[in-house]
Each structure stands twice: as C-alpha cells, then as structure tokens.
C-alpha positions in Angstrom: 86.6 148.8 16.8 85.4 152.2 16.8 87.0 155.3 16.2 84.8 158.3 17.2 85.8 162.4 18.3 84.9 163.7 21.6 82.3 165.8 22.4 79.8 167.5 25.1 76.5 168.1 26.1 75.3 170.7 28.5 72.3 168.5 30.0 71.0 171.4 32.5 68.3 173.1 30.6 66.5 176.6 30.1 70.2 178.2 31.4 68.4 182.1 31.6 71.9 183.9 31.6 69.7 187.3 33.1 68.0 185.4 35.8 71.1 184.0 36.9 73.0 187.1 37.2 69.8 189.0 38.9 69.5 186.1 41.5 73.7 186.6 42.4 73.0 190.2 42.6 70.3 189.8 45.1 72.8 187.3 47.4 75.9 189.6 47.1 73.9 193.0 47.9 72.8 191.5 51.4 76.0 191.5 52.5 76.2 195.3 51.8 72.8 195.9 52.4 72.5 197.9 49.1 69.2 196.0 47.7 67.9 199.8 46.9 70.5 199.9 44.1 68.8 197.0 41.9 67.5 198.2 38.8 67.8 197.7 35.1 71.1 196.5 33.8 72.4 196.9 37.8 73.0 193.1 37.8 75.5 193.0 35.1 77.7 195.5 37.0 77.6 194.1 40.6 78.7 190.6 38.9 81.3 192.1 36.9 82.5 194.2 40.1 82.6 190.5 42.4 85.2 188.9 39.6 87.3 192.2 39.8 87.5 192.1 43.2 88.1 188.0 43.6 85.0 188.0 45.9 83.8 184.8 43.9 82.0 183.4 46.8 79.0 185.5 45.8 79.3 183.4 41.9 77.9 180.1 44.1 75.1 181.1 44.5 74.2 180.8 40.5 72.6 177.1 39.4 74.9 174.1 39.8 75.3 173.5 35.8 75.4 169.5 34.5 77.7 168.7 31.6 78.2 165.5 30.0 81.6 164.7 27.9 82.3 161.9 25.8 86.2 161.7 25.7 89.0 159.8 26.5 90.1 157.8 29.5 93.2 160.2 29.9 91.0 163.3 29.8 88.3 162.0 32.3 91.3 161.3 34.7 92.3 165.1 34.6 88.2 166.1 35.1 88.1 164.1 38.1 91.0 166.0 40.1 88.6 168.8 40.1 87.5 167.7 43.6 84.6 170.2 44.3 82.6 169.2 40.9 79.9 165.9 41.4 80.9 163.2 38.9 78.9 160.2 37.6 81.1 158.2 34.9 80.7 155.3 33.1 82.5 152.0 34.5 84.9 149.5 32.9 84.0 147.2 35.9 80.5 146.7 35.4 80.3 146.9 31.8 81.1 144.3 29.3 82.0 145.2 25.9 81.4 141.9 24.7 77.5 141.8 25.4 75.7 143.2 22.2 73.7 146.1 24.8 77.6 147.5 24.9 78.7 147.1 21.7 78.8 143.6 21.3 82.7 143.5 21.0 83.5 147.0 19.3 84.7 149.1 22.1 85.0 152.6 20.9 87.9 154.6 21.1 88.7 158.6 20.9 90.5 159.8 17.8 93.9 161.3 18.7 94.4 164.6 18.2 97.7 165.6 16.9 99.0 162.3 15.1 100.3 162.5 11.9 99.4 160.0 9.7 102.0 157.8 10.1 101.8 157.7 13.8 98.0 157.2 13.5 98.2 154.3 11.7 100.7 153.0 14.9 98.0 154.1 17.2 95.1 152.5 15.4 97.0 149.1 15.4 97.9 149.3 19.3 94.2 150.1 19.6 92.9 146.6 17.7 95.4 145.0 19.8 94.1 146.2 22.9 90.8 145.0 21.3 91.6 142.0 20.7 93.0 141.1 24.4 90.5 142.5 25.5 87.7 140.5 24.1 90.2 137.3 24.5 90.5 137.9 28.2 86.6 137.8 27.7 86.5 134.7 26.0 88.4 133.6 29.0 85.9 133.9 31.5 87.7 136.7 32.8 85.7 139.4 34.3 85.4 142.8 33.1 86.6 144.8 36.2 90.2 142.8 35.5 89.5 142.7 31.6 90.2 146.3 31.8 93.3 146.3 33.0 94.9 146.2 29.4 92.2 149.3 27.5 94.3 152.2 27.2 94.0 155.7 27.7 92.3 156.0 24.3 89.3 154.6 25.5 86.5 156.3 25.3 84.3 157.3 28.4 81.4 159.3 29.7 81.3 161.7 32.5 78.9 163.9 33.6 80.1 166.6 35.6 78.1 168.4 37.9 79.0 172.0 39.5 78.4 175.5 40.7 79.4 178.8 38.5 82.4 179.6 40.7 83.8 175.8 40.4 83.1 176.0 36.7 85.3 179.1 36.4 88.3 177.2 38.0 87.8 174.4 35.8 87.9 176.3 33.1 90.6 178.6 33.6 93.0 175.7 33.7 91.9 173.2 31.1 91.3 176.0 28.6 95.4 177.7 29.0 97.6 177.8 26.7 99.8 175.2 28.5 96.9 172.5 28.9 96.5 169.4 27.2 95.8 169.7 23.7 92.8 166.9 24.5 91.0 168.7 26.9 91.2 171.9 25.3 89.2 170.9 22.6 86.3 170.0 24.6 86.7 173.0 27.3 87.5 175.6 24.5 84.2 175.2 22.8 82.2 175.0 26.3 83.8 178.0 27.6 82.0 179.7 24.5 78.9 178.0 25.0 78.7 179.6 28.6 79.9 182.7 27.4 76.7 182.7 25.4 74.4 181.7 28.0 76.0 183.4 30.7 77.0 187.0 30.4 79.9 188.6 32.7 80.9 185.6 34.6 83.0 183.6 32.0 83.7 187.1 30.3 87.3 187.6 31.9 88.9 183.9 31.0 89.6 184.7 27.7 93.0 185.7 28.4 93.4 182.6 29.2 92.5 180.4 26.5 94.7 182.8 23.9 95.3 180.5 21.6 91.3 179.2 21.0 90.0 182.4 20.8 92.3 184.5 19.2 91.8 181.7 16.2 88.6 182.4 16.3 88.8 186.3 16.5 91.3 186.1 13.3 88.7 184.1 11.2 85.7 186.3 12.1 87.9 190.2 12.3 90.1 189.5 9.7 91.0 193.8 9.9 92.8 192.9 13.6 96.3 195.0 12.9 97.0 193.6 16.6 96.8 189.8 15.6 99.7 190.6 13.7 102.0 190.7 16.4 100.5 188.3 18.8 102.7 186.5 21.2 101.7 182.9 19.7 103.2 182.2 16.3 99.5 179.8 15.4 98.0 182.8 15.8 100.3 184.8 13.3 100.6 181.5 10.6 96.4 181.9 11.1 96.6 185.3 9.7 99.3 184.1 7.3 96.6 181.6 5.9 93.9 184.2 5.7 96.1 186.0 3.4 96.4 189.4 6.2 99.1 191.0 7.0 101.5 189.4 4.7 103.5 192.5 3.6 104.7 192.4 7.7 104.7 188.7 8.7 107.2 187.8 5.8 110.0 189.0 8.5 108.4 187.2 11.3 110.8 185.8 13.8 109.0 182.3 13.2 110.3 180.1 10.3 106.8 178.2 10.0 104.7 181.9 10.2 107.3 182.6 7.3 106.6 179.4 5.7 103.0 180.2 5.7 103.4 183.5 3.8 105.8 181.9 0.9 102.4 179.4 1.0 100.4 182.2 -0.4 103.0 183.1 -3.3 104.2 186.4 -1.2 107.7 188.0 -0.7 109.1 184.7 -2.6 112.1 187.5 -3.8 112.7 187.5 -0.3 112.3 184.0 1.3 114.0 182.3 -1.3 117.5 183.3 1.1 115.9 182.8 4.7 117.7 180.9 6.7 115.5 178.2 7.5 115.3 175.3 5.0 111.6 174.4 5.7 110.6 178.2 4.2 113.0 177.9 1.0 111.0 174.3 0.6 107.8 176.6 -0.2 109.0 178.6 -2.1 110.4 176.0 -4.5 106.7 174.5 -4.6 105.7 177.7 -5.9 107.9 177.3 -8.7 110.3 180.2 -7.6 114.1 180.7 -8.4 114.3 177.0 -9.1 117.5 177.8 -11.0 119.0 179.2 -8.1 117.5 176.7 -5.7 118.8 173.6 -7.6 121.9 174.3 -5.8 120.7 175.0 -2.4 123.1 173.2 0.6 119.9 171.3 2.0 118.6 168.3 0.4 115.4 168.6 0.6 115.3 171.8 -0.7 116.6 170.4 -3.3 114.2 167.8 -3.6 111.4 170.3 -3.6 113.1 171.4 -7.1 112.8 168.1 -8.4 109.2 167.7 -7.0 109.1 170.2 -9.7 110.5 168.4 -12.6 113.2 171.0 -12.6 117.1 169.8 -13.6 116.2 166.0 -13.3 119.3 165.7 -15.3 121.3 167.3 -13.3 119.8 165.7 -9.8 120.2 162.5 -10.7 123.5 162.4 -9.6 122.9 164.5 -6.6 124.3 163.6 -3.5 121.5 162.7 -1.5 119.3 159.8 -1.4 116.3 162.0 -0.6 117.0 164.1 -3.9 117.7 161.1 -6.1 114.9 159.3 -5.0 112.6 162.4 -5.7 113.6 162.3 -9.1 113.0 158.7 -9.9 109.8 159.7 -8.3 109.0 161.6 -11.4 109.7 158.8 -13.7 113.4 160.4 -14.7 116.2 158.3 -14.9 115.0 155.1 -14.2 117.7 153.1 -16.0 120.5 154.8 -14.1 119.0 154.2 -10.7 118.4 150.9 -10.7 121.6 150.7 -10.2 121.1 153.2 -6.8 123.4 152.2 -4.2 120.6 154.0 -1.8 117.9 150.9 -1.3 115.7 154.1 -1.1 116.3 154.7 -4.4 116.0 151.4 -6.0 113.0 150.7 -4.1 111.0 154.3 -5.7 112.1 152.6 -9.3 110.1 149.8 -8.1 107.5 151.9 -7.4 107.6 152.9 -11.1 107.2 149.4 -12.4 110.6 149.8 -14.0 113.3 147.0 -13.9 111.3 144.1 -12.0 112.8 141.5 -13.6 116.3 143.1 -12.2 115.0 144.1 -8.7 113.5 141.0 -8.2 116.7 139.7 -6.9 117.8 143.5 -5.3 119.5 142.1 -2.0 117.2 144.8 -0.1 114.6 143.0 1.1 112.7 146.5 1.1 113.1 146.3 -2.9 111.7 143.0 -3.2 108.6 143.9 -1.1 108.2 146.5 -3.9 108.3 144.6 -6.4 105.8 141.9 -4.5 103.5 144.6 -4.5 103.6 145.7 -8.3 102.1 141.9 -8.7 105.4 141.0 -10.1 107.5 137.1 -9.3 104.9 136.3 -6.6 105.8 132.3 -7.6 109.6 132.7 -6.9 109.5 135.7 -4.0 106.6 133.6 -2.1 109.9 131.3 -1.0 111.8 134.3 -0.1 114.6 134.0 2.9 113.0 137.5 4.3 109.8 136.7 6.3 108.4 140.3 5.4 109.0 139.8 1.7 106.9 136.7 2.3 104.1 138.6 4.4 103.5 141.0 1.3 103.0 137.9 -0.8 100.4 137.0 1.8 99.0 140.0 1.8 98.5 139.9 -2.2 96.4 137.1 -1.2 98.7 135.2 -3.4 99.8 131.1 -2.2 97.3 131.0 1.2 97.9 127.8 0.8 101.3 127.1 1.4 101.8 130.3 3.4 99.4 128.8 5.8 102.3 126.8 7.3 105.2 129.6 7.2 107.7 129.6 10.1 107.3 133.1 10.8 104.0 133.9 12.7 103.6 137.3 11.2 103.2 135.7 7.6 101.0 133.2 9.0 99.0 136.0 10.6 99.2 137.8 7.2 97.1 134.4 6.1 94.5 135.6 8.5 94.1 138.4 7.7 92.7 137.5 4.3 90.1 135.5 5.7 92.5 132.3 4.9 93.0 129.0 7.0 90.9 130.4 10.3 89.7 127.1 11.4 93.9 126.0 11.6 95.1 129.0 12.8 92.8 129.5 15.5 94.3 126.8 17.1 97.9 128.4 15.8 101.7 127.8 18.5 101.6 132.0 18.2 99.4 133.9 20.9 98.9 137.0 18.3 97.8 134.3 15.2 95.6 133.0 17.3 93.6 136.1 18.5 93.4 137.6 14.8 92.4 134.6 13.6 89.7 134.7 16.5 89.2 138.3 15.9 88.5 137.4 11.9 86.1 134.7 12.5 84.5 136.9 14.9 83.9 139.6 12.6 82.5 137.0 9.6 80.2 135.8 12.3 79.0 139.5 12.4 78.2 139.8 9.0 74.4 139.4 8.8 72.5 140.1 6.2 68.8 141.6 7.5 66.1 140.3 5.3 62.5 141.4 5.2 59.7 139.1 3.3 56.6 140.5 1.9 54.5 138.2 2.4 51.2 140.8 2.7 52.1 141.5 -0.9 53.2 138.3 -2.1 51.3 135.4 0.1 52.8 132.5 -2.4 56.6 133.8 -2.1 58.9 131.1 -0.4 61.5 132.2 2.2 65.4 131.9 1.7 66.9 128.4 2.3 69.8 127.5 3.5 71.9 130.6 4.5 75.0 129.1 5.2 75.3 127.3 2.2 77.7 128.1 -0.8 79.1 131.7 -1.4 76.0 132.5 -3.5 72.4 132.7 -2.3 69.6 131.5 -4.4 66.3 134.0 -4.3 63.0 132.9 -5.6 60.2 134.4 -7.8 57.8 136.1 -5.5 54.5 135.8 -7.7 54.2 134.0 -11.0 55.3 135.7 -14.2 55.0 135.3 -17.7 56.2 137.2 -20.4 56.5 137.2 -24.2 59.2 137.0 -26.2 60.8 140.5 -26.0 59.3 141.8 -23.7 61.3 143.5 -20.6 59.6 142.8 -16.8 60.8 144.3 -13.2 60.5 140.6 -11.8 59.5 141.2 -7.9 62.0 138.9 -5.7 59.6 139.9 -2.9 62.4 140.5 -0.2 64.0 144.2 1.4 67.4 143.1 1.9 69.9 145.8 4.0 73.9 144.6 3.2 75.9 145.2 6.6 77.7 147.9 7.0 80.6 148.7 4.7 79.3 145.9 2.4 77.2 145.9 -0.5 74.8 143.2 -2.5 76.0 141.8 -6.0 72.6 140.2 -7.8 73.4 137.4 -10.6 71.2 135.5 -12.7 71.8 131.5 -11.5 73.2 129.7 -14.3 70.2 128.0 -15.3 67.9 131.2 -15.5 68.4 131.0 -19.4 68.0 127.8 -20.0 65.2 127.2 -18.4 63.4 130.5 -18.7 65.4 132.2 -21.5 65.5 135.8 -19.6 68.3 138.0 -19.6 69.3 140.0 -16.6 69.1 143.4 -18.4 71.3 145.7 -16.4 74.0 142.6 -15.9 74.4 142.4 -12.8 72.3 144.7 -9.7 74.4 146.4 -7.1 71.8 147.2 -3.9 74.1 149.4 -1.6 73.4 150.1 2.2 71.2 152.8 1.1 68.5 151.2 -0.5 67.4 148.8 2.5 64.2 150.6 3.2 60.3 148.6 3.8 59.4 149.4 0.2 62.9 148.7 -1.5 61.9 145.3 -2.5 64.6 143.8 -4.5 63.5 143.1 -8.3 64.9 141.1 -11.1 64.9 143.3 -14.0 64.4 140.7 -17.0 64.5 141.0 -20.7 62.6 137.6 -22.4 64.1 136.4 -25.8 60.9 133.7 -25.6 57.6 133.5 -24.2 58.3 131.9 -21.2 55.8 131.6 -17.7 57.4 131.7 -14.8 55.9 130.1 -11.2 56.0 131.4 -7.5 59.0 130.1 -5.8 61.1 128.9 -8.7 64.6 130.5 -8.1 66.0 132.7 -11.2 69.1 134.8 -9.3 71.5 134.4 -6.7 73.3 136.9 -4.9 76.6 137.5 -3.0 77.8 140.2 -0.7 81.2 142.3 -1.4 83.1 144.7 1.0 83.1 148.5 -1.3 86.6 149.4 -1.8 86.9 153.3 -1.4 88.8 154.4 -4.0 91.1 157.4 -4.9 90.9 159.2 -8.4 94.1 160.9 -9.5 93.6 162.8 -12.5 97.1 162.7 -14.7 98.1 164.3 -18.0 99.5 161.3 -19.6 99.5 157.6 -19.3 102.6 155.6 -18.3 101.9 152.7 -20.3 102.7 152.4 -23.5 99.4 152.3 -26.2 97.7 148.6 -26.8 96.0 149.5 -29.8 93.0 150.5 -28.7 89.7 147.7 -28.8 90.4 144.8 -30.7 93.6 145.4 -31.5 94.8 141.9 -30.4 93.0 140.1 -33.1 90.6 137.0 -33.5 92.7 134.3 -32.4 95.1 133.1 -29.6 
C-alpha cells in the first residue's frame, strides 16, 4: 500500500499570458467594431472590462488549457460534474493492480487531509483492508472491473481535464470557496495561483472567493495588513495570531481558538487566564502562568494542564477527575497511591510507569493488563489470559507464537501473522480476515528481493551466490585470492553490488569458520550496507584484520549476510533517568 498527496500538472505548454489576452481582445472588438482602439496595454483593459460586465463569452476564445490531477476517487467524482470540460481518467476496469506494470499489488492511496492522528491510523487500517480484498478478489480470478467495487473513495486517480478559459473560471470559482471541500481546495487553490501567474486579468477577480487560501497567503507574505486583523474567517485571524501581529487586539477576539493562539505566544496571559473558554485557560497554564490560581480552576483539564506542569502534584492527586489524576501519575508522582485508582485510566498510566507490575498484573481491567504485557512484564502467566486482547498484545510482543498459533480468538491468531509466524497454517485459517493477512504477509516476504550485481569484468574467478532460499544467512565468497600476513589489515573484495529492498537494510557477519580456518577478524564487527550504498561501484568488501599469515583462494566463502527491517526511532532527551544506578561497567563482578 501506498500512501501518497495529491497534486497537479498543467500539461499545456508555452501558456503566453499577453498573447492570450491580445488574441481575446481582437475577438471581442469585432463585435463593436472598435479594432482602431488596439494599442499598448489596450488588451488588459478590454479583458478586464468583459468580466465586469459578465460578457464572458468573449473569454472562449483564449486556448483550451490541459491539466492533469493526481487525487482521490471522491475528488475526481466532483471534477467530472463539470460537464463542459473534456476528461480522460484513469480506469479501475481495465487496470489491474495486481500486475507488476500497475503496482504489482500496492495500490496507492491519497493521504487524508484533516485526520488527526488517531483517526488516521483508523483510515490507514480500512485502507490495507480494502487492499487486501482487493488483491483476494484477484486471487480469485475475479476481474478488475468487479474487483473495484470494494476500493474506496481514497483511491487514488488520474484525470486530465481539458477546457476553455471561461469554463476554467466556473470551475474555479466553485472548488476554490470557502464552502468547498477541503480536498479539492488544495489542488484548485494552488492552480488558481498558477493561472493567475500565467494569465493576467482573467483569474484576477476570483480571489474573493477563495478567502480563506489567499488571505493565508497574504498574512505570511504582508505581515503589516491592519485589515487581516478583523477578517471575517477566524483561520485567518489565529494566522496572524501565529505570526505574532496584532496581538495587543486579537487577545479580545470573539473566537476562543484565535484567543488561544495569542496566550500561545506568551501574550495578555494577565488577561486570558479568566476567559471563559477552557481550551484558552489550557494555554495559558502551559506557559507556566497563574498556576496557583489555576490549580483550582472548575474544568478538569485545565487542571490537568497544571499538572502537565509538575505544579501541586500533591495536591492533584486526590483530584476529582480521572483526567487530572492520571496526568499526574503521568509525571511519575504518586505512584503508590494510584495503584490503587479506582479509574482503570489511572491504574493503567502507573503501568505505563513500570511501577507496581507485579500488583497490576492481576488488575481486573483488562486495559491494565495489556499495559503491563507491553512493559515485557508476566508474558508466561498473561499469555493464558481470559481477555482475547490481553492475549493479542502478548502476540504482538512476539512472545509464545507457538501456542498462540492455535488461539480461539481470530484476532490473536491474526496477531500471530502479523509477526511473520505460522503463515503456511494460517493461510488455510476457519477466519476470512486470518486468512487474507496471512496471504497478505506471505505476499509481502515474497517481495522481498534482494538485487545483486556480480563483477565479473573485474573479478573473472568470483563464484555466484548459491542457494538463495536457503537458511536465514547467506554465504558470500572471496572474489579474487588473498593473502595476508599476520597483522596486517585488507579491504577483502566480496565482488558483488548488493541494493537491500526498500525499508530494509544488509547485516554482514564473518561465517563461523572464518577464524578457524583463516584466522581474520572482521575489523569493524559487523558491516551495515543501507539502501544508499547500492550503486555499480559499491562493491561490497570484507574489511579483515589477519592475526596469521594466512592465503586465501577465489570462491572460498568467509561472511554471511542477513537482511533486517530499520526501525525508525524516536530520541527524547530527559534530565534524569528513571532507573535506579547499576554501578556503572563491571559493577556486577566476575562470577554468576
């Protein structure tokens, strides 16, 4: 599956913005017979005069303009009602997503624009579901033109649209409003600058329509606008808000999340911190304002924004509210006091903490003893958990495949499959959605090819790789014999460009015999190649340090590599340490 943004492509080319509004000139000025007026700059003016006056008949006689839009399946359907445009769009009946020409089973879909994160994550899923059915329906031997039927809106399409000046300005006009959908805007918005650009006069009067687009724009390039400030659409005043303008006037705007904005920037905090609306008094307890009054604000989140600051943790952790309470175990405070949380909120953030597992290990919240699955902890006891969730997260730690293989509950056998566990049984799985990720998985293994290049015009005695499918480690040969005395360090050429697929990365060991037989070290450990070093003169080398003479022939194997999936990681940069001190290196002693 692909996730991709939309985007355009004006394919008409040399647009002359002049000639075009000299050539409607010359049309419009036979039907007044006033050809004697053309002259320098006269063009502009006779254009500008025919969109005053609504005589846009006259604007069709400009060049038919092509554009072509990557977007959704929900945005081409709006395009197409535009009945005077030309469209040519690509088509779910005649192409198969399977076949590697169209993706070879990873249909692409438009990123959403307005989810929030959790909601995305719901999206993404339904997407791989439709995926999957998709590609099972395939499997089938169903055709594509009924295949279809279960790809959703989200799916992404190409249309080129085809039409004159005048039916550009329609389009336009509507999908550029205020009151359009988000989706469209984002591709029309931009194009309706683009042909300002290229086109003087005849797009010029549709900015009042697309307020919201270009008055954003406008605030980040004239940042001095005093009329901004009072701008009928509150985006357009938090904008200002964000640049820091105006501040000292949009502290008393009528909208809370304009307001919110300003206590943002650290302004009129002596004021927000009474407005009415919660959400504004939440910022300006984040800045670390009038926390002592605050602590006793009648909203709870409020509340909790105190205790997001570490303020009176002693005193909210007998708060009222969940939300607060849970906040402050949050911060580590308190811990031995809410275990005993009647909220399962609360006793599941102490979790969180790694506090009390041998306690919440038997919390009768299932949600609790997820938690504690996930902190590693009582895998061997929660593994025969009554909850079927609690047993999925064990699954998901990758922890008893074996026996989790067989659940009653499809989901945790389906949690099985996803860690690459027991596909050849569950492919063949009582549960339709077992069954399709575990074809899905195997699928995607199948995909995992490694591209390999020999040099062979550099190394004529080199042997090729043997047996692919072998083992989880492949053996690589020497490329061209070696020999080496005894200290001596060597780049070792393996004679091969090797480019890891994508998201993967190589992991080059000596075999386990290397030392014995050769007695050379693998100096840097182990070599990482990434996806970036794949190129025809990245040949792959074994960088060896000799602790003997040793000679070394042509095609006698001395590593072995593997391929790993990178992990993207996130660094968070804390004061202090949770865990208590070890001792430092060493500190455990010689023996057991």
């Amino acid at each position: 599956m692909n996730i991709i943004e939309p985007s355009y492509e004006i394919l008409t080319e040399n647009i002359n913005g002049r000639e075009i509004l000299e050539q409607i000139e010359k049309v419009a000025r036979t039907c007044y017979k006033s050809e004697y007026n053309i002259k320098e700059g006269s063009a502009e003016k006779m254009v500008g005069a025919l969109i005053r006056s609504g005589h846009e008949a006259m604007i069709e006689f400009g060049p038919s303009i092509t554009v072509k839009f990557i977007c959704d399946r929900g945005v081409s359907h709006e395009f197409v009602r535009h009945r005077l445009c030309s469209f040519a769009q690509e088509s779910q009946r005649y192409v198969n997503f399977s076949l590697e020409k169209h993706g070879n089973g990873d249909i692409s879909f438009i990123k959403p624009l307005i989810f929030n994160k959790e909601a995305f994550v719901i999206w993404k899923d339904a997407m791989q579901i439709a995926e999957n059915m998709y590609l099972e329906l395939i499997d089938l031997g169903t055709k594509p033109e009924f295949a279809r039927s279960v790809l959703p809106n989200s799916t992404k399409t190409e249309i080129n649209i085809k039409a004159n000046l005048r039916e550009w300005r329609h389009l336009l006009k509507l999908r550029t409003a205020i009151d359009a959908h988000p989706e469209i805007r984002r591709l029309c918005c931009p194009l309706l600058k683009e042909f300002k650009e290229l086109i003087p006069i005849v797009f010029d009067d549709i900015e009042g329509s697309s307020i919201l687009y270009w008055r954003r724009v406008k605030t980040m390039e004239n940042i001095n606008n005093d009329s901004l400030i009072h701008d009928k659409d509150w985006k357009v005043r938090k904008t200002l808000a964000k640049q820091g303008y105006g501040l000292d006037k949009l502290v008393y705007d009528k909208d809370y999340m304009v307001r919110s904005t300003v206590a943002k920037q650290g302004y009129g905090l002596d004021i927000l911190i009474n407005d009415d609306h919660w959400m504004v008094r939440i910022e300006v307890a984040r800045q670390g304002y009038g926390l002592d009054i605050l602590i006793n604000d009648k909203d709870p989140m409020v509340r909790a924004a105190v205790a997001e600051q570490g303020y009176g943790l002693d005193i909210l952790v007998n708060d009222e509210d969940w939300e607060v309470r849970r906040t402050v175990a949050e911060q580590g405070y308190g811990l031995d006091k809410l275990i005993d949380d009647e909220d399962y909120m609360v006793r599941s953030t102490v979790a969180e903490q790694g506090y009390g597992l041998d306690i919440l290990i038997n919390d009768e919240d299932p949600l609790v003893r997820r938690v504690v699955v996930e902190q590693g902890y009582g895998l061997d006891k929660l593994i025969n958990d009554e909850d079927w969730s609690v047993r999925r997260t064990v699954a998901e730690q990758g922890y008893g495949l074996d026996k989790l293989v067989d659940d009653e509950d499809p989901l945790v056998r389906r949690a099985v499959v996803l860690q690459g566990y027991g596909l050849d049984k569950l492919v063949n799985d009582e549960d339709w959605f077992v069954r399709i990720t575990a074809v899905e998985q195997k699928y995607r293994l199948d995909k995992l090819k490694l591209k390999i290049r020999y040099h062979f015009e550099k190394y004529p005695d080199m042997v090729k790789i043997k047996e692919l499918d072998q083992g989880d480690y492949i053996d690589l040969a020497v490329a061209e014999d070696v020999s080496m005395k005894a200290g001596e360090f060597k780049y070792i050429s393996l004679g091969v460009s090797m480019k890891a697929p994508e998201g993967y990365l190589i992991k080059l060991y000596p075999r386990s015999s290397t030392f014995k037989n050769y007695g050379i070290l693998l100096a840097n450990s182990v070599g990482i190649i990434d996806e970036s070093y794949c190129g025809d003169n990245d040949i792959v080398h074994f960088p060896a340090y000799a602790t003997r003479d040793t000679e070394i022939k042509a095609g006698e194997r001395i590593a072995q590599f593997t391929i790993e999936k990178k992990q993207h990681i996130n660094i968070i940069e804390v004061d202090k340490m949770s865990d208590p001190d070890r001792g430092g290196l060493g500190s455990t002693g010689k023996k057991w």
